[in-house]
C-alpha positions in Angstrom: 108.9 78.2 -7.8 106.1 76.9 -9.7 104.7 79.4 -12.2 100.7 79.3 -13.8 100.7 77.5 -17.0 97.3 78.7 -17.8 93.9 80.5 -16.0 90.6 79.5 -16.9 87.4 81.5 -15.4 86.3 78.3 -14.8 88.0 74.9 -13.9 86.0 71.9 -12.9 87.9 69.1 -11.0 86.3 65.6 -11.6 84.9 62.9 -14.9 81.4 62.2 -14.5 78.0 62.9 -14.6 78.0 66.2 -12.7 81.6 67.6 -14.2 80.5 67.1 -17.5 77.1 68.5 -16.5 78.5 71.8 -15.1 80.1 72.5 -18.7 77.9 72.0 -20.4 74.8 74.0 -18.9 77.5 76.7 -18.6 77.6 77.0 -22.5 74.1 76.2 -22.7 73.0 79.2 -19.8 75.6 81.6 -22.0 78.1 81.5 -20.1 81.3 83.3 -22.4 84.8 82.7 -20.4 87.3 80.0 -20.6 86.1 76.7 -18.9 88.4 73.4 -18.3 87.5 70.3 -17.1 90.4 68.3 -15.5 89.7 64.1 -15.1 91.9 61.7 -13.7 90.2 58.8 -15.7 91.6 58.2 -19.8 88.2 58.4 -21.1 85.6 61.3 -21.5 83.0 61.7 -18.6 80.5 58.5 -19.4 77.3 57.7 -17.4 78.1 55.2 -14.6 74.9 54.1 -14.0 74.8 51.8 -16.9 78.4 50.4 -15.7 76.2 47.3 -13.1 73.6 46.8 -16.0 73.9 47.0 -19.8 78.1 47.8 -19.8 78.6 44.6 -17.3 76.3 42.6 -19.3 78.3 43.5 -22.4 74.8 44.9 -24.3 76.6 48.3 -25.0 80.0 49.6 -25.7 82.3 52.4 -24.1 81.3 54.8 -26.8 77.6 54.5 -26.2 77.9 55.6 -22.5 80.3 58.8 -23.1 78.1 62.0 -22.0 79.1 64.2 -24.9 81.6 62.9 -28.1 84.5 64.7 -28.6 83.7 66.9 -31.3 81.2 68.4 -28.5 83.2 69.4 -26.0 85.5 71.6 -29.4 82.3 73.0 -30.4 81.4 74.6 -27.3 84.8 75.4 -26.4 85.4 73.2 -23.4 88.9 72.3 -22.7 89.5 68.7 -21.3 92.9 67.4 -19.3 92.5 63.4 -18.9 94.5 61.1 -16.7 95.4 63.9 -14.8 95.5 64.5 -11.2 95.0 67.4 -9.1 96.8 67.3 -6.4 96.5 70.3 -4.2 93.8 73.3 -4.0 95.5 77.0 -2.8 92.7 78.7 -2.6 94.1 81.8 -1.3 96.1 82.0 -4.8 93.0 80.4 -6.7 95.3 77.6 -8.0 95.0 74.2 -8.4 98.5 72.0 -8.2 98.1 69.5 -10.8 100.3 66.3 -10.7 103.1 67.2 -12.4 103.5 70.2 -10.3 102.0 72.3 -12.9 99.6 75.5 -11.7 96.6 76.0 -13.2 94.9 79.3 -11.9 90.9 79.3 -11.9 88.1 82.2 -11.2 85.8 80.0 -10.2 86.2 76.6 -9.2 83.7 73.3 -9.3 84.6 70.5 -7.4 83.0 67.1 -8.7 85.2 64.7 -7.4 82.7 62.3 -6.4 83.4 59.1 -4.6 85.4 55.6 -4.8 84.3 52.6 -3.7 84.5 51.3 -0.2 87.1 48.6 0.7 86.4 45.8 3.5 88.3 46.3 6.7 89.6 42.8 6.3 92.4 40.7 5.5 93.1 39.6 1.5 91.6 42.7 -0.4 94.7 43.1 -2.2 94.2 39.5 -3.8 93.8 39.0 -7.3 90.4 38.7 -8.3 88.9 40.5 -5.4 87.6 43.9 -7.7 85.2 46.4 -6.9 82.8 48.5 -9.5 83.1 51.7 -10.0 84.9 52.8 -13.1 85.0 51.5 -16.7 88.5 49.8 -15.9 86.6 48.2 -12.7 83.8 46.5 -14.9 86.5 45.1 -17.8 88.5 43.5 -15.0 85.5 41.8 -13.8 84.1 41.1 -16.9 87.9 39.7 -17.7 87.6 37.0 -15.5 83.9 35.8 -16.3 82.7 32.3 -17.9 80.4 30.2 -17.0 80.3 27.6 -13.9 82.7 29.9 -12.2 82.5 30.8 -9.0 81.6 34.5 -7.8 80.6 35.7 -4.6 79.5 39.3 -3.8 80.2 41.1 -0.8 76.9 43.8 -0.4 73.4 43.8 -0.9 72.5 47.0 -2.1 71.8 48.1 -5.7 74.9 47.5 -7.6 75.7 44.5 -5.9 72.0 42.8 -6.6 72.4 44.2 -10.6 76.0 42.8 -10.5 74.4 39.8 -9.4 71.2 39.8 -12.0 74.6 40.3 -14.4 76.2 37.6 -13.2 74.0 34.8 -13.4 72.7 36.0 -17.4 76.6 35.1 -17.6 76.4 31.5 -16.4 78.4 31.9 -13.4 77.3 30.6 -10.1 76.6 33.5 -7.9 76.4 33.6 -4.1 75.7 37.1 -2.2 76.5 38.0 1.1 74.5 41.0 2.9 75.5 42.0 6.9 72.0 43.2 7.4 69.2 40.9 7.7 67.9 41.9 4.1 68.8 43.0 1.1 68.2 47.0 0.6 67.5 47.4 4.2 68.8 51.0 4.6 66.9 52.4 1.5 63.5 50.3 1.2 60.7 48.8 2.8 60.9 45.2 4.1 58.1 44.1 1.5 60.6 45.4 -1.0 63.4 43.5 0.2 61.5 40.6 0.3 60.6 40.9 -3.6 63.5 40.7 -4.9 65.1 38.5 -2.2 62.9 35.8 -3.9 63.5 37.1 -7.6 67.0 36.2 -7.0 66.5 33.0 -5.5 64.4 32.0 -8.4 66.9 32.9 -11.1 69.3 30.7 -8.8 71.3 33.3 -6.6 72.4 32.1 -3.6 71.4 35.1 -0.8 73.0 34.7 2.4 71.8 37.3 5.1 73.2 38.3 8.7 76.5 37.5 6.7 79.8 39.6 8.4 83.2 38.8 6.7 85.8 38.1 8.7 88.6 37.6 5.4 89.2 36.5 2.1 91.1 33.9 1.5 93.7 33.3 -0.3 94.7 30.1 -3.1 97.8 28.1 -2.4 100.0 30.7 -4.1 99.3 33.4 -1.6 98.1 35.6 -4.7 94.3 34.7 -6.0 91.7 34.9 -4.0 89.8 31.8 -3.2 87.2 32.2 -0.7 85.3 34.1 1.9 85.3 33.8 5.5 82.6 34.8 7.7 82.7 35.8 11.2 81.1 32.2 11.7 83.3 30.7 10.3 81.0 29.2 6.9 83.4 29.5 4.3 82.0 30.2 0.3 84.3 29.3 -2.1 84.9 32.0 -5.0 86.7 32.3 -8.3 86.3 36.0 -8.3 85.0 38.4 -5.5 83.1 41.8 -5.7 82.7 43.9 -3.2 79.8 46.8 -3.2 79.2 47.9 0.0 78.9 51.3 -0.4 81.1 54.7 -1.8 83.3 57.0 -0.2 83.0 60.7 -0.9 86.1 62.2 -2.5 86.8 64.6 0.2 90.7 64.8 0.7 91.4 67.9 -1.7 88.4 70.0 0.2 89.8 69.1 3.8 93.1 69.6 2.4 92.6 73.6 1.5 90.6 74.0 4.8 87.1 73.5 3.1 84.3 72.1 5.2 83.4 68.2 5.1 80.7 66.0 6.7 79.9 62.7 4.6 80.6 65.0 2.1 81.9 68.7 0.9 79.5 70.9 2.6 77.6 73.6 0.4 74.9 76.0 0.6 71.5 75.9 -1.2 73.7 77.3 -4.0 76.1 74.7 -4.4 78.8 77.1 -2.9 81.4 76.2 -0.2 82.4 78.3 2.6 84.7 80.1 -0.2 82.4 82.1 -2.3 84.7 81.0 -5.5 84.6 77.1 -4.7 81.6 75.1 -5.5 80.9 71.4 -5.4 78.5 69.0 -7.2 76.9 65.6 -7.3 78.2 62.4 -5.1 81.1 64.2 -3.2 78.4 67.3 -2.1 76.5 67.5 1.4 74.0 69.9 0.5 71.0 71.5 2.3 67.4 69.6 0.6 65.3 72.2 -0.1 62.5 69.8 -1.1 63.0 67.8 2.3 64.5 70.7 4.4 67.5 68.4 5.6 71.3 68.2 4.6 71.9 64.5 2.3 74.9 63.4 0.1 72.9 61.7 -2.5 75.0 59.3 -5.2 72.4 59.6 -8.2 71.9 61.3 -11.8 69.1 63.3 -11.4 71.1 64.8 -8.3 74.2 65.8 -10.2 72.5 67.4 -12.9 70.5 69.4 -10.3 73.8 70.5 -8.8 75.3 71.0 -12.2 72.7 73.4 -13.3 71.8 75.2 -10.3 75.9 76.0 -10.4 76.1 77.2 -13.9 72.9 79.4 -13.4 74.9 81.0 -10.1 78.2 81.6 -12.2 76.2 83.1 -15.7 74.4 85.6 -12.7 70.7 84.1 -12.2 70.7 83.1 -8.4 69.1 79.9 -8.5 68.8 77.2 -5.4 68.5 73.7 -5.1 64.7 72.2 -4.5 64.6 69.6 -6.8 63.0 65.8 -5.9 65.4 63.3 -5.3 64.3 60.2 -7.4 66.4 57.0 -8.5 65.8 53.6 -10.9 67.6 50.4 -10.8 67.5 47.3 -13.7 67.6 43.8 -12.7 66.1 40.7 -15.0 64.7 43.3 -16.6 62.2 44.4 -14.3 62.7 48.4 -13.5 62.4 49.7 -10.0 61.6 53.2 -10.2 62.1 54.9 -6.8 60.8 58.8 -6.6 61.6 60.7 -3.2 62.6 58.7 0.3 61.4 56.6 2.4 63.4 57.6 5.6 61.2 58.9 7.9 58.4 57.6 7.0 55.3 56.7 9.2 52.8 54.3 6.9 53.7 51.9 4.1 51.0 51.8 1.6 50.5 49.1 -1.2 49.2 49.4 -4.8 48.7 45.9 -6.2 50.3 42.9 -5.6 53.9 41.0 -5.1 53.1 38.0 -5.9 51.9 39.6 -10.0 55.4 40.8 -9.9 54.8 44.4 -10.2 53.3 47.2 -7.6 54.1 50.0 -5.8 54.8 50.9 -2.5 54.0 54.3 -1.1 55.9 55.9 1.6 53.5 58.2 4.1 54.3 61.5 6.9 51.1 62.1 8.2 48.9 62.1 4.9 51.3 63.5 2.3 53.7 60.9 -0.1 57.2 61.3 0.5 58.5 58.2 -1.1 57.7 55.6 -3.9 59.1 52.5 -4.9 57.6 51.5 -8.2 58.4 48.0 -9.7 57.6 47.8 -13.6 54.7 50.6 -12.6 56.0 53.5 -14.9 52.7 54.8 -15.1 52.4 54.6 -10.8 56.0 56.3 -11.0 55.1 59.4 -12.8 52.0 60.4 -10.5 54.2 59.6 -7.5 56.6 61.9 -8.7 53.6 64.4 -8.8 51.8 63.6 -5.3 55.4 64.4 -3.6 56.3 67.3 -5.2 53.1 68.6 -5.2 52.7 67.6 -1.4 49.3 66.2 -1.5 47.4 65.4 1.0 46.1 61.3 0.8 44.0 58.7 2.0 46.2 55.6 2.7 42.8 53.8 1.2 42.7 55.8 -1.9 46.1 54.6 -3.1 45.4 51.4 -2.0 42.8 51.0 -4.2 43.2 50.3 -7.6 40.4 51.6 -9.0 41.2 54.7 -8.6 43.4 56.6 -10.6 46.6 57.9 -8.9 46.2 60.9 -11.4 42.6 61.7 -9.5 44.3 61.9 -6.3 47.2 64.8 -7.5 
């Protein structure tokens, strides 16, 4: 029979952005008691973001994305186990069964697994140079088998794979990407959007396939590389090296496992707390009730796991707090930044602050008369009053922020 090594008041499952979070705006909100984190990765939580941009284009090391150095974590007292797994939750005990069958009893316990990425249903995944992007180990493999006038092709049209792409061809390789939908960004943007930076690919020599379906990978003589890819119609693209990005899959399995509610997600209250009032979760693995939109999401972004992380730690130190933050979002490609502030989902008009074709503008999303989404390309300025206008639920004329000359700070 297994006995508790250790109890913690509070043990924290998971190496990112939220995990590391949660610790640290415990110490910060005065929180006193023990507090562990437990990662399966090598390495201290590091911002993944940066992983499809500056890591992948080789402009920073490890050390520059680590969250907090190691000396932080001893001065506030935060224990860390790395490259180890958890493999079971007993909540009914309040343990957590660690890999080597070690117990580990908590008070309180933070889930912030968050997510892996998504295979493709289809035959040859398992062949060498066929990688996806989600860890630090993910971009050196990739980056492992880059030199220029290689082939790579790219499975996914959403943000990492168009950076990974923007990455790629800065690298000299030749770069083809393949997107089921019949644009690029289709479930998150506007069309006018999509068509942007459909074109600012082309032009830096990305060859964009749409209404692509893959049907396999194929394989080199030797049965072990990969060599192509195979679309439902049968076009084949040759490939030195394939990366897949179509999408993430919440780390559910150790929720469903101890009986915990899941739905595209581990589901929580406004508080970040599971149906157990000692279990919380944060950040990409947690389906959580929107206060600002008054909907449940899972959303996979920074600003949302530092949300979860400190509405959590002011819930544990004893100031109730709930969610209501705005969801907002940024991507990096040829260094043009799109800043994107709300979402668009839902949303009735699509208005237009200055033009495509100058290579920066904005696009506003509109319910009725109030903002509820922005995209802003190179428009930092236009991103910080659309932050405003949405959270500040203003009412609009489409015209108004049509119309350049007037200031989008007149109109909050």
């Amino acid at each position: 029979m297994h006995t508790a090594v250790e109890s913690w008041d509070v043990v924290i499952v998971g190496g990112g952005q939220a995990a590391a979070e949660t610790a640290f705006s415990l110490r910060q909100q005065g929180f006193p008691g023990q507090v562990l984190l437990i990662s399966d990765e090598s390495v201290l939580p590091y911002q993944r973001p940066p992983l499809s941009k500056q890591y992948l284009r080789g402009e920073v090391e490890l050390d520059v994305l680590q969250l907090r150095s190691v000396h932080s974590y001893e001065q506030a007292n935060i224990a860390v186990m790395l490259n180890t797994r958890v493999e079971q939750l007993r909540p009914a005990a309040k343990e957590v069964v660690l890999q080597d069958g070690r117990l580990v009893r908590y008070g309180k316990l933070v889930l912030a697994t968050g997510g892996r990425a998504r295979q493709l249903g289809v035959p040859g995944m398992h062949l060498q140079g066929v990688e996806v992007l989600r860890t630090v180990a993910d971009v050196q493999a990739i980056r492992s088998r880059w030199s220029p006038g290689r082939s790579l092709v790219i499975v996914g049209g959403g943000y990492v794979g168009l950076e990974v792409a923007a990455a790629a061809v800065a690298s000299g390789l030749k770069v083809t990407l393949l997107e089921q939908e019949s644009r690029v960004l289709g479930r998150v943007t506007a069309p006018v959007i999509s068509s942007f930076y459909q074109a600012l690919h082309a032009r830096h020599g990305v060859a964009l396939v749409t209404g692509a379906q893959v049907d396999a990978l194929i394989p080199a003589d030797n049965g072990l590389e990969v060599r192509g890819v195979r679309l439902l119609d049968a076009r084949t693209f040759p490939a030195d090296q394939v990366i897949v990005g179509v999408g993430l899959v919440a780390n559910v399995e150790l929720a469903q496992l101890a009986g915990l509610a899941t739905n595209n997600g581990i589901e929580v209250d406004e508080s970040c707390r599971t149906a157990d009032p000692d279990i919380y979760a944060a950040g990409d693995c947690a389906n959580f009730p929107c206060g600002f939109f008054q909907r449940r999401m899972r959303l996979e972004s920074v600003p949302n796991a530092n949300e979860h992380a400190r509405c959590i730690a002011a819930n544990l130190c004893g100031t109730p707090r709930k969610l209501d933050a705005m969801p907002w979002f940024w991507s990096d490609q040829y260094g043009l930044k799109l800043q994107m502030a709300g979402l668009s989902s839902g949303h009735e008009h699509l208005v237009l602050r200055g033009d495509p074709e100058q290579g920066h503008f904005s696009a506003f999303y509109l319910l009725g008369s109030s903002v509820i989404g922005a995209d802003c390309i190179a428009r930092p300025a236009d991103f910080i009053q659309a932050r405003r206008l949405i959270m500040g639920r203003v009412s609009v004329s489409a015209e108004a922020l049509a119309d350049e000359a007037i200031a989008l700070r007149s109109l909050v």
